[in-house]
N, C-alpha and C positions, 0 to 999 in steps of 0.2 A: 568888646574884644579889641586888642592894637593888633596890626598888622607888624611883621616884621621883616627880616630882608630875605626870608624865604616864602612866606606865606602874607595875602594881603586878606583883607575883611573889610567888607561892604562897611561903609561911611553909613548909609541910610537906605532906607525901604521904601516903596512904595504899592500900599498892598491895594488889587482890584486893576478891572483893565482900563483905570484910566491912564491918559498919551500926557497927562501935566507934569509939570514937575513938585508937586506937591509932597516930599517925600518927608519921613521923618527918622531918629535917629535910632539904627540898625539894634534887633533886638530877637529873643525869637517868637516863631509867629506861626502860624496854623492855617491851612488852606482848604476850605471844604466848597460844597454845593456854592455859596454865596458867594464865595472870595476864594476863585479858580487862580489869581494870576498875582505873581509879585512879582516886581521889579526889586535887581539889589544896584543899588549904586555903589561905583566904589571911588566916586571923586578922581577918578580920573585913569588912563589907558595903563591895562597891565596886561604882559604879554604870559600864558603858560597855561595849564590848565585848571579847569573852577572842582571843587571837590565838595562835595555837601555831605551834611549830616542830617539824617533820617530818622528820627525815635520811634515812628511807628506810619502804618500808612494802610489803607482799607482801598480795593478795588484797583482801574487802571491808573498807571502816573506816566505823565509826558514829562521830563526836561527836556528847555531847551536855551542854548546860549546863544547870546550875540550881541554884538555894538550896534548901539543906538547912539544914534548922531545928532 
């Protein structure tokens, strides 16, 4: 996906709870029992609010945002 001058999209993923920067490049992706937690990078500080898309989802879901430093 490109980002444009109203909307931006994560540069890269990093999917599982690890704290590395190991990420890879932004795609879609699927979160279950195993792989509770993704990271989106988006190369760098955007100010406004983050919007997701959802195709389907079973049981409870938490979002949550925030800058990581």
């Amino acid at each position: 996906m490109q980002s444009s001058l109203n909307e931006f999209y994560p540069s890269a993923i990093a999917l599982g709870n690890a704290t590395n920067e190991n990420t890879r490049p932004f795609t879609t992706f699927t979160l279950d029992k195993n792989t509770p937690v993704v990271t989106l990078d988006y190369g760098y500080e955007v100010a406004g609010y983050p919007f997701f898309q959802v195709t389907s989802f079973k049981g409870k879901v938490q979002l949550e945002s925030r800058l990581v430093l």
